[in-house]
PDB file of N, CA, C, O and CB in Angstrom:
ATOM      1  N   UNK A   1      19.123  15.861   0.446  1.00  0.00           N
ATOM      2  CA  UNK A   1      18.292  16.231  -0.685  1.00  0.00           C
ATOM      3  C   UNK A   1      16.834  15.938  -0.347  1.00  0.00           C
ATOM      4  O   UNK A   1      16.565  14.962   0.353  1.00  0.00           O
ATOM      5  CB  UNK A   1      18.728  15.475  -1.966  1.00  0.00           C
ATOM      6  N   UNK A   2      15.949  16.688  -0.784  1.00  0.00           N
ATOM      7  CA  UNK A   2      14.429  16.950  -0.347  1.00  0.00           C
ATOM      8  C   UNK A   2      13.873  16.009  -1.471  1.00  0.00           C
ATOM      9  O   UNK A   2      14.415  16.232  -2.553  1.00  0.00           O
ATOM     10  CB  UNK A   2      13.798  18.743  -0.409  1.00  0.00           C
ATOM     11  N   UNK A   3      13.153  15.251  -1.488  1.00  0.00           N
ATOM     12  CA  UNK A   3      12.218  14.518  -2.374  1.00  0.00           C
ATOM     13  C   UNK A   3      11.239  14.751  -2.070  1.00  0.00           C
ATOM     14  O   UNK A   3      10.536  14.550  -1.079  1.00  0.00           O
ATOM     15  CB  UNK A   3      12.226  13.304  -2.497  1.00  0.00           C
ATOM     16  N   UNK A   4      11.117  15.468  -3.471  1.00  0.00           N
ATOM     17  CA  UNK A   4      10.073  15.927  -4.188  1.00  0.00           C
ATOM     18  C   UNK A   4       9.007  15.072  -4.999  1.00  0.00           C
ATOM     19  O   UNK A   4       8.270  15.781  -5.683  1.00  0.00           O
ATOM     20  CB  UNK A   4      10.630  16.697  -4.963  1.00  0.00           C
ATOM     21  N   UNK A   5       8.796  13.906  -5.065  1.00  0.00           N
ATOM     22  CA  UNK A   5       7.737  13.380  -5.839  1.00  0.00           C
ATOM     23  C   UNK A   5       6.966  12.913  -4.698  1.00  0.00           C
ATOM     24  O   UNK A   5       6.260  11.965  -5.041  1.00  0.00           O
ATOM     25  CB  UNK A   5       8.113  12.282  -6.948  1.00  0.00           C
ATOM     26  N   UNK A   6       6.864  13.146  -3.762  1.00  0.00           N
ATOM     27  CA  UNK A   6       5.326  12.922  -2.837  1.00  0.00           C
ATOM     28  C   UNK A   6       4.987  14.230  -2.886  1.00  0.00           C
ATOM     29  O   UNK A   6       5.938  14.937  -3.222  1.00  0.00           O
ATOM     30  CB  UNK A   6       5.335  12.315  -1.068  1.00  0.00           C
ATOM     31  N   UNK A   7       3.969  14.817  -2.673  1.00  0.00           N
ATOM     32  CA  UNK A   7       3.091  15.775  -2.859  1.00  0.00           C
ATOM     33  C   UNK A   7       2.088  16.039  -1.311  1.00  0.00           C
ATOM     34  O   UNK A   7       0.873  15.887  -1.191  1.00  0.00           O
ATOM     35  CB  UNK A   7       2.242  15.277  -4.226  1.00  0.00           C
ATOM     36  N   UNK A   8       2.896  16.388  -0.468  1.00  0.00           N
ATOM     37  CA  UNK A   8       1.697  17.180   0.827  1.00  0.00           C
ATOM     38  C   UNK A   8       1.235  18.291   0.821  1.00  0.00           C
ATOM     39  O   UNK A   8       1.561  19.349   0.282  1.00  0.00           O
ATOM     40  CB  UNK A   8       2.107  17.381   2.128  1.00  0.00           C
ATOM     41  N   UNK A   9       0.290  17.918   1.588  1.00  0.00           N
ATOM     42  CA  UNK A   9      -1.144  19.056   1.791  1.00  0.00           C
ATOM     43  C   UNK A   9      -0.345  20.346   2.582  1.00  0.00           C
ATOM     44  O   UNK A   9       0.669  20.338   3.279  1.00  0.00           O
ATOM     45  CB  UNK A   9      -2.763  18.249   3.086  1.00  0.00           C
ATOM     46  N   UNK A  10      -1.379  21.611   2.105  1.00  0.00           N
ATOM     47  CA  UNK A  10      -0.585  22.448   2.524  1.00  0.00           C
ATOM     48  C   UNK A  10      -0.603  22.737   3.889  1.00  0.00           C
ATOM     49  O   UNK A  10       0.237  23.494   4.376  1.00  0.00           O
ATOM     50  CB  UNK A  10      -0.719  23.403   1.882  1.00  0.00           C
ATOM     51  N   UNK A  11      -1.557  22.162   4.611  1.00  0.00           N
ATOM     52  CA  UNK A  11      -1.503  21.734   6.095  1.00  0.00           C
ATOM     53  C   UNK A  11      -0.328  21.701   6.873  1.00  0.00           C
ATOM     54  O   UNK A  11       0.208  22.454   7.686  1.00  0.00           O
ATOM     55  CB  UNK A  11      -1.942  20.517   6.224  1.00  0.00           C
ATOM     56  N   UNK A  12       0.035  20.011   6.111  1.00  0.00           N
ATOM     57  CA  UNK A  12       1.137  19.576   6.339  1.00  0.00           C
ATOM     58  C   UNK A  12       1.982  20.362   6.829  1.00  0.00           C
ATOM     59  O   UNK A  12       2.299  20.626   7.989  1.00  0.00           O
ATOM     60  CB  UNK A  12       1.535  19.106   5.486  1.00  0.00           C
ATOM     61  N   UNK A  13       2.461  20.861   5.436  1.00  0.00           N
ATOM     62  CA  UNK A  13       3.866  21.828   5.319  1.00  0.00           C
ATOM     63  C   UNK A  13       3.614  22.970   6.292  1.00  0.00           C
ATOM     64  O   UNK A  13       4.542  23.555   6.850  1.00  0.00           O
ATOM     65  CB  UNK A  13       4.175  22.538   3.649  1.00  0.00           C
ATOM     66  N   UNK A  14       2.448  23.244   6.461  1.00  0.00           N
ATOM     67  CA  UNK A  14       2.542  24.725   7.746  1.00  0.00           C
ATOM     68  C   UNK A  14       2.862  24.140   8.951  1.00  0.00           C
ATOM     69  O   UNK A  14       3.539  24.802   9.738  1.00  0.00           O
ATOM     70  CB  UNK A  14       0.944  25.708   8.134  1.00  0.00           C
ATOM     71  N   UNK A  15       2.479  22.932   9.275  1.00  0.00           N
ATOM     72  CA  UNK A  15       2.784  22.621  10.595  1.00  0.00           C
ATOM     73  C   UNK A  15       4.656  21.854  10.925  1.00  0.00           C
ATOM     74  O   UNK A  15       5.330  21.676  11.939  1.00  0.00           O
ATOM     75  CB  UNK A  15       1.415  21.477  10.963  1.00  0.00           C
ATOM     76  N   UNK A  16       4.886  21.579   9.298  1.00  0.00           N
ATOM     77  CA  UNK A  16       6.517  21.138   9.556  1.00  0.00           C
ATOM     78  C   UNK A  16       7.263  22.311   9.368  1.00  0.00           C
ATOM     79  O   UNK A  16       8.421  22.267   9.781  1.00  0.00           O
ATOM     80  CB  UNK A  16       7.167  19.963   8.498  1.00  0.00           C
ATOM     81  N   UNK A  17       6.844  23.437   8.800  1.00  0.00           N
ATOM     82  CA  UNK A  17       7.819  25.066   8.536  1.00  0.00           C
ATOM     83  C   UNK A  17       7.599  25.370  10.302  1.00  0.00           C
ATOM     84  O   UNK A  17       8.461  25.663  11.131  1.00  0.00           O
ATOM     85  CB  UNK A  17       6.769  26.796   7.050  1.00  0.00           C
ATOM     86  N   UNK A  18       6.098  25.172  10.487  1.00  0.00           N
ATOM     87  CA  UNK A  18       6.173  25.952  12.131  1.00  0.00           C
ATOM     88  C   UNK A  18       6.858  25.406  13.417  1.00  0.00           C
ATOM     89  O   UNK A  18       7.118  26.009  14.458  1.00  0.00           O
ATOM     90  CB  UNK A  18       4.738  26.089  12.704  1.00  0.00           C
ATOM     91  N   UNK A  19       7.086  24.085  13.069  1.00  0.00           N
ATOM     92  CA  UNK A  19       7.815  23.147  13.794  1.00  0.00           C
ATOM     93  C   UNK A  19       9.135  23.063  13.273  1.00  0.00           C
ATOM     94  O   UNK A  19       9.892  23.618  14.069  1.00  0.00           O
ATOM     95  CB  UNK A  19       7.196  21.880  13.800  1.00  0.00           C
ATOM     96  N   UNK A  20       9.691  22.655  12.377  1.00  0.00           N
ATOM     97  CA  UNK A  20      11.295  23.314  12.445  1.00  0.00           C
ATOM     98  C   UNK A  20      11.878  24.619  12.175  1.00  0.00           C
ATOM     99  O   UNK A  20      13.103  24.507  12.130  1.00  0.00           O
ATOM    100  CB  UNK A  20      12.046  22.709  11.633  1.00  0.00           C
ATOM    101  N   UNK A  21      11.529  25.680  12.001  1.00  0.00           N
ATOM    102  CA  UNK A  21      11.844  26.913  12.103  1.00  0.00           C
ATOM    103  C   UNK A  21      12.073  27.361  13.639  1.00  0.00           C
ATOM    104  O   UNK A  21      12.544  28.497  13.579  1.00  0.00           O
ATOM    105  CB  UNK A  21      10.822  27.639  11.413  1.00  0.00           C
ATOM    106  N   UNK A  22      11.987  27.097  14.541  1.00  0.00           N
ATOM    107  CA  UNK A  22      12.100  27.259  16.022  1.00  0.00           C
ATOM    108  C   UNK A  22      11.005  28.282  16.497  1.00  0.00           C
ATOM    109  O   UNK A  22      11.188  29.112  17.388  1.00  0.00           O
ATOM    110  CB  UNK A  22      13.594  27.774  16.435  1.00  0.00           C
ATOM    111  N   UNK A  23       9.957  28.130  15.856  1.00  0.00           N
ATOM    112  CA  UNK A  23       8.904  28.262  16.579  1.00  0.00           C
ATOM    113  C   UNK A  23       8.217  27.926  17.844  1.00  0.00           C
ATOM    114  O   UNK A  23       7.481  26.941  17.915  1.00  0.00           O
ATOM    115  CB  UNK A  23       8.439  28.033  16.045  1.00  0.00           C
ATOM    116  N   UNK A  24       8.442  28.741  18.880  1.00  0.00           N
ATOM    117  CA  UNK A  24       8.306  27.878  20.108  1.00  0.00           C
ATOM    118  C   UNK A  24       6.402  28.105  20.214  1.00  0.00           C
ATOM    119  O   UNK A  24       5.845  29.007  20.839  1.00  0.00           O
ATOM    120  CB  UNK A  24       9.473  28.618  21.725  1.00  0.00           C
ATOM    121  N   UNK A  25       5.926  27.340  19.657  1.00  0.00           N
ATOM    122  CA  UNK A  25       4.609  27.518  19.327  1.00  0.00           C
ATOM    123  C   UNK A  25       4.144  25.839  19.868  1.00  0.00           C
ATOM    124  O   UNK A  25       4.869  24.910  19.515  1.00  0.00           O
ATOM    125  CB  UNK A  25       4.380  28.022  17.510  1.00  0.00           C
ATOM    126  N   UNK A  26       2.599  25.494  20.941  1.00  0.00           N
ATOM    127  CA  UNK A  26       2.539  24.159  21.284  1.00  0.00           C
ATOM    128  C   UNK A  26       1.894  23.780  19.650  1.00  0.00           C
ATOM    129  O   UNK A  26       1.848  24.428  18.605  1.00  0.00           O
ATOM    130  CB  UNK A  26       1.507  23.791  22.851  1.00  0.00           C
ATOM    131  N   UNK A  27       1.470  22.477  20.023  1.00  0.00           N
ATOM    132  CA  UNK A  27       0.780  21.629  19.284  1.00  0.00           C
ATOM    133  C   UNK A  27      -0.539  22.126  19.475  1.00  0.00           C
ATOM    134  O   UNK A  27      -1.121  22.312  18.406  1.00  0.00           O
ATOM    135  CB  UNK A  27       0.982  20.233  19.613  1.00  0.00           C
ATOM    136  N   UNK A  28      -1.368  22.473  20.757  1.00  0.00           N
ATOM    137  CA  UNK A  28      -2.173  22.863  20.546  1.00  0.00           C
ATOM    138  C   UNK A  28      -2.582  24.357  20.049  1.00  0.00           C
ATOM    139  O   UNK A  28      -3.753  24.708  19.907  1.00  0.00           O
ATOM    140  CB  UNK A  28      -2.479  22.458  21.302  1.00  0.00           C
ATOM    141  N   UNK A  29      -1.347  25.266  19.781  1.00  0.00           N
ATOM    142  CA  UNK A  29      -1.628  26.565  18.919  1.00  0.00           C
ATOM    143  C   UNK A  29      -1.706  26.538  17.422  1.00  0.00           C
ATOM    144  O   UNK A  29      -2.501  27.243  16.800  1.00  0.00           O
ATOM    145  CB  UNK A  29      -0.599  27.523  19.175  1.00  0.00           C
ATOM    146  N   UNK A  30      -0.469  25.319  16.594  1.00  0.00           N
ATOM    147  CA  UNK A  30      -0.461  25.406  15.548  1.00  0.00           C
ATOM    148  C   UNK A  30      -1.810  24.688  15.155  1.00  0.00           C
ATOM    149  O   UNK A  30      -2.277  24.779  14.019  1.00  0.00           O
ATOM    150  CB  UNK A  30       0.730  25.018  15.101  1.00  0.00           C
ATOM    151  N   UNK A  31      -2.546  23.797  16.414  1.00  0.00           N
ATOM    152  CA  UNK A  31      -3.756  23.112  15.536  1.00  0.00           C
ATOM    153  C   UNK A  31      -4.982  23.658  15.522  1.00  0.00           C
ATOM    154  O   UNK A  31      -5.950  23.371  14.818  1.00  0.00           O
ATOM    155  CB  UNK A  31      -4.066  21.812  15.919  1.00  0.00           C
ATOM    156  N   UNK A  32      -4.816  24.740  16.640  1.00  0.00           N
ATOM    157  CA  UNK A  32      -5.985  26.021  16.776  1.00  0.00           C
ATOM    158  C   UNK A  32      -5.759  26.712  15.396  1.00  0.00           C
ATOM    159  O   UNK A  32      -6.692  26.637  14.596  1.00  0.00           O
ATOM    160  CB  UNK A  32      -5.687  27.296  18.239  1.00  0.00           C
ATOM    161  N   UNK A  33      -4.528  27.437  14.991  1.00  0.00           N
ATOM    162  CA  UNK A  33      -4.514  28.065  13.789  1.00  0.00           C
ATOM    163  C   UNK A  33      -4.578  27.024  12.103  1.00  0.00           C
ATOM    164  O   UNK A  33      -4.745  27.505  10.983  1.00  0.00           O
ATOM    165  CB  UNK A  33      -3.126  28.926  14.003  1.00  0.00           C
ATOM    166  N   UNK A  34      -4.435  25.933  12.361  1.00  0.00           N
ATOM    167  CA  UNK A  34      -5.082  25.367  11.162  1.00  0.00           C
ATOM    168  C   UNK A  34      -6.595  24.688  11.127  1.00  0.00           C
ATOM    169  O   UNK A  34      -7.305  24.416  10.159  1.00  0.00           O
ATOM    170  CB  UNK A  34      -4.168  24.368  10.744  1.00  0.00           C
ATOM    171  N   UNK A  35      -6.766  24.559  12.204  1.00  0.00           N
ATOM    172  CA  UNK A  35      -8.153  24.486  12.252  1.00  0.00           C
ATOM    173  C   UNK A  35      -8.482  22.444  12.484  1.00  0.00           C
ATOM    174  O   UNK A  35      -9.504  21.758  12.465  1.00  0.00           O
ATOM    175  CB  UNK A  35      -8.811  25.371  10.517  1.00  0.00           C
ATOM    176  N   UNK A  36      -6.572  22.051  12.740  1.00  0.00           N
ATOM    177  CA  UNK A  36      -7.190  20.223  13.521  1.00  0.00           C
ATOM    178  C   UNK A  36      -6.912  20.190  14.726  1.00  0.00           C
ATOM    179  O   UNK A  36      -6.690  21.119  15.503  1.00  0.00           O
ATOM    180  CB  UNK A  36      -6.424  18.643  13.006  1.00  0.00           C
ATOM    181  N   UNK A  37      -6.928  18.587  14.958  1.00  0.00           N
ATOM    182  CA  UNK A  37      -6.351  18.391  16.112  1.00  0.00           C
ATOM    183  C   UNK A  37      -5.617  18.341  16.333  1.00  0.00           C
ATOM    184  O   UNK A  37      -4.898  17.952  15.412  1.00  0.00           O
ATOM    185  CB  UNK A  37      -6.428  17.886  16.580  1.00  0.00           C
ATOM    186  N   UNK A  38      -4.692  18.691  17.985  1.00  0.00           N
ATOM    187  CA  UNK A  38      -3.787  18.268  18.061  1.00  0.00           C
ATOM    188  C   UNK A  38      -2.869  16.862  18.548  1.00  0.00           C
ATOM    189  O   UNK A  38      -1.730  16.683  18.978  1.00  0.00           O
ATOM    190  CB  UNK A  38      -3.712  19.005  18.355  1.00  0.00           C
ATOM    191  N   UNK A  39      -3.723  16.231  18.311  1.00  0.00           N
ATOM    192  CA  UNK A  39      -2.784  14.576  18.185  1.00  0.00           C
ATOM    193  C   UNK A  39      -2.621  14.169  16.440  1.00  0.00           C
ATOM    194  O   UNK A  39      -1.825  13.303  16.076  1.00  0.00           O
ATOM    195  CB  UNK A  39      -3.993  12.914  19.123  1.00  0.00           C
ATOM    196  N   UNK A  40      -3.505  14.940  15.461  1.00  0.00           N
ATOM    197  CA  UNK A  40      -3.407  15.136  14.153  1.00  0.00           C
ATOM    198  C   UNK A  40      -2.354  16.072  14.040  1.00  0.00           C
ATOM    199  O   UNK A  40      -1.533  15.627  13.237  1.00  0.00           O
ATOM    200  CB  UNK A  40      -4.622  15.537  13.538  1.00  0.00           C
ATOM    201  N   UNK A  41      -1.940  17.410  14.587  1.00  0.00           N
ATOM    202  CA  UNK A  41      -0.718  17.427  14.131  1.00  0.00           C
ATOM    203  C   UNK A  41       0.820  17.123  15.173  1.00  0.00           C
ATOM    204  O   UNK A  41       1.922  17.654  15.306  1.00  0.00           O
ATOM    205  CB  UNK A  41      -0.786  18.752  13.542  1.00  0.00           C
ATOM    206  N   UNK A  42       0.167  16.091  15.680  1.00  0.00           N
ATOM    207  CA  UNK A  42       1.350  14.905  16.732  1.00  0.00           C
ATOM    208  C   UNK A  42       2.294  14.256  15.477  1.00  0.00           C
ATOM    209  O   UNK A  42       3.491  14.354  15.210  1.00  0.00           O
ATOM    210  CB  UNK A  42       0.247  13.138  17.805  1.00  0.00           C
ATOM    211  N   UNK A  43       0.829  13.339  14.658  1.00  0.00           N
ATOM    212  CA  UNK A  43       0.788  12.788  13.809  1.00  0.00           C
ATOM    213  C   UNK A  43       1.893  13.188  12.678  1.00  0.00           C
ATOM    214  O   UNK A  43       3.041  12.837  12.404  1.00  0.00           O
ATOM    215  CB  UNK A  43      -0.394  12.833  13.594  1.00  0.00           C
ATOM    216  N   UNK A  44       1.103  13.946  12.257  1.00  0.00           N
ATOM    217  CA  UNK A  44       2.076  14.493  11.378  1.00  0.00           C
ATOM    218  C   UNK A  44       3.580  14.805  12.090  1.00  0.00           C
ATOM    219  O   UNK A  44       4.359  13.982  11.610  1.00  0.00           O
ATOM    220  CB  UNK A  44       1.430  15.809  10.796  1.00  0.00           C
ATOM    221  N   UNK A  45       4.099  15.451  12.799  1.00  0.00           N
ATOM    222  CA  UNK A  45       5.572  15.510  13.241  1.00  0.00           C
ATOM    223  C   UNK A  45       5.739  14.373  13.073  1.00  0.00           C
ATOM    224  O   UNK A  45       6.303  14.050  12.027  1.00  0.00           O
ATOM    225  CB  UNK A  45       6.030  15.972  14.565  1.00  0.00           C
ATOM    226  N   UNK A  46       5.262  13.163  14.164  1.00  0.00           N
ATOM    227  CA  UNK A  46       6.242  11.876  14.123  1.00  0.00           C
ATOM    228  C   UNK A  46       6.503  11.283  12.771  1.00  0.00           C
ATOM    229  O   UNK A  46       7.607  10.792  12.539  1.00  0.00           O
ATOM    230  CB  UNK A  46       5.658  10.700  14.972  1.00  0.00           C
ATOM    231  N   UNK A  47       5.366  11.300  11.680  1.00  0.00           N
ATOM    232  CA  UNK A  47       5.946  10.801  10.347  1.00  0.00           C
ATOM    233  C   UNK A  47       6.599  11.758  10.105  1.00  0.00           C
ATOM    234  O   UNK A  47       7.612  11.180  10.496  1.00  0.00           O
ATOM    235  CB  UNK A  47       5.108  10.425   9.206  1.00  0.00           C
ATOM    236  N   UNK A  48       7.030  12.872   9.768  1.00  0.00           N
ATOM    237  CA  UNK A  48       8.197  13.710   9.417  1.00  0.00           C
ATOM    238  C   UNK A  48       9.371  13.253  10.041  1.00  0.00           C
ATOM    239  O   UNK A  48      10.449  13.243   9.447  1.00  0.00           O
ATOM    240  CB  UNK A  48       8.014  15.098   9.765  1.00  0.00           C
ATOM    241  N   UNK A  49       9.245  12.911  11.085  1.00  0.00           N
ATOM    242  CA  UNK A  49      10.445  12.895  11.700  1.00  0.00           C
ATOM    243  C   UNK A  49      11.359  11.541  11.588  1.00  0.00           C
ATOM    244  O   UNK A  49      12.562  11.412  11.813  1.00  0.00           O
ATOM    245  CB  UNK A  49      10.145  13.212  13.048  1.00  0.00           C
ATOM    246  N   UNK A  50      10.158  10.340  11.061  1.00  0.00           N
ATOM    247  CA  UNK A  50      10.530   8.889  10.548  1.00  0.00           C
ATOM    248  C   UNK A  50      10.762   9.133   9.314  1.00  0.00           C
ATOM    249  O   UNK A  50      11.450   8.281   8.751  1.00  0.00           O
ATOM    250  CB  UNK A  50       9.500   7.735  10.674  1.00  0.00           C
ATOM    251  N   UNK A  51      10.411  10.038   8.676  1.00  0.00           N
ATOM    252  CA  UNK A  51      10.650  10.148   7.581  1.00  0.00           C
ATOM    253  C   UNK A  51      11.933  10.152   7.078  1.00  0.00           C
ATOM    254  O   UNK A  51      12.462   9.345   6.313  1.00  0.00           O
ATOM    255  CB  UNK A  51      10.122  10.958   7.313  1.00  0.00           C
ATOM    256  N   UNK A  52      12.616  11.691   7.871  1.00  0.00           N
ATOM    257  CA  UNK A  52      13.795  12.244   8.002  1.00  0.00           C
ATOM    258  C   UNK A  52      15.085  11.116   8.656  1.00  0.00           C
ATOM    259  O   UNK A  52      16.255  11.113   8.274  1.00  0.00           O
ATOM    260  CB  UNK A  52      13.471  13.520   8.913  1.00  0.00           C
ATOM    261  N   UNK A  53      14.476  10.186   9.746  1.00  0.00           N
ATOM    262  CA  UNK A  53      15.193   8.979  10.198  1.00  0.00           C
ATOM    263  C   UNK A  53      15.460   8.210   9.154  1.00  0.00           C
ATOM    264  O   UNK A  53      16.631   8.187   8.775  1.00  0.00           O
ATOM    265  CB  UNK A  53      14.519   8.202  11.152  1.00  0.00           C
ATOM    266  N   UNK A  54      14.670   7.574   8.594  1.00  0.00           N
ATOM    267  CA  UNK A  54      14.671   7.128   7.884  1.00  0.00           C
ATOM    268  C   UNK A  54      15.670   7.029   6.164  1.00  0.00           C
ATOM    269  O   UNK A  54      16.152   6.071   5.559  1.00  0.00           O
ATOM    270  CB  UNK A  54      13.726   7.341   8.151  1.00  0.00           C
ATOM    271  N   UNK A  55      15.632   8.342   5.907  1.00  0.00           N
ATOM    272  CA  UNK A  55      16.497   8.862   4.439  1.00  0.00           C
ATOM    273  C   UNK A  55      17.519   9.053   5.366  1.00  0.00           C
ATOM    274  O   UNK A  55      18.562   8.714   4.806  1.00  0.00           O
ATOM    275  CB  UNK A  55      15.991  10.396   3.318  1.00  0.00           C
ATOM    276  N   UNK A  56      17.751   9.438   6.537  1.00  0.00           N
ATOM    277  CA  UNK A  56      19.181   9.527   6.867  1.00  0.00           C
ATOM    278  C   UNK A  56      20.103   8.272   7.228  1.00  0.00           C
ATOM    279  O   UNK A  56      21.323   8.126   7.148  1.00  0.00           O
ATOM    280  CB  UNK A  56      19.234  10.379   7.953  1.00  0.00           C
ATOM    281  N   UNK A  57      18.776   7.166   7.780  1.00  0.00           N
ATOM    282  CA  UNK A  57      19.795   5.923   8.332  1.00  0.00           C
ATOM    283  C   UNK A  57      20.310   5.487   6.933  1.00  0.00           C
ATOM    284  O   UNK A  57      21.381   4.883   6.874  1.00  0.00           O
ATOM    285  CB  UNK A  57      18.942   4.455   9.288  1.00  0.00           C
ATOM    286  N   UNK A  58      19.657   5.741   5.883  1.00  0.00           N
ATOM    287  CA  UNK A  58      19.777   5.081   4.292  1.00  0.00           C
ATOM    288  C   UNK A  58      21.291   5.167   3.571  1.00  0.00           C
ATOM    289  O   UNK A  58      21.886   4.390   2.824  1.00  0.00           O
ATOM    290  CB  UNK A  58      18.668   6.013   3.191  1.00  0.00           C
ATOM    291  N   UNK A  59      21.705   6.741   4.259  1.00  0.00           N
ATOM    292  CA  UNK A  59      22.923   7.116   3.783  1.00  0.00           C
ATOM    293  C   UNK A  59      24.229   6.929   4.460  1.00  0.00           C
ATOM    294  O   UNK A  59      25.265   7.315   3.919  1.00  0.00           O
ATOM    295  CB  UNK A  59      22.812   8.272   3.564  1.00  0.00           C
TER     296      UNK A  59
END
């Protein structure tokens, strides 16, 4: 189940749809097309991905 009461930027969410959808796209394309860096959207994956560790070790 997705929890919904945190609220991310729509940044965010373009770079976690473009990254798990099997987008074989680098880090440095999705951060050319949003306009950061790419160790900013490093960033972002690895908390998604602790995130996702995280609610799963829970269950």
């Amino acid at each position: 189940m997705v929890n919904t009461s945190r609220t991310i930027s729509w940044k965010t969410s373009k770079v976690l749809i473009s990254s798990s959808v099997g987008d074989e796209r680098t880090q440095r394309e999705i951060a050319k097309e949003l306009g950061i860096s790419r160790s900013y959207v490093s960033r972002i994956e690895k908390r998604a991905l602790m995130k996702l560790y995280h609610d799963f070790a829970k269950r």
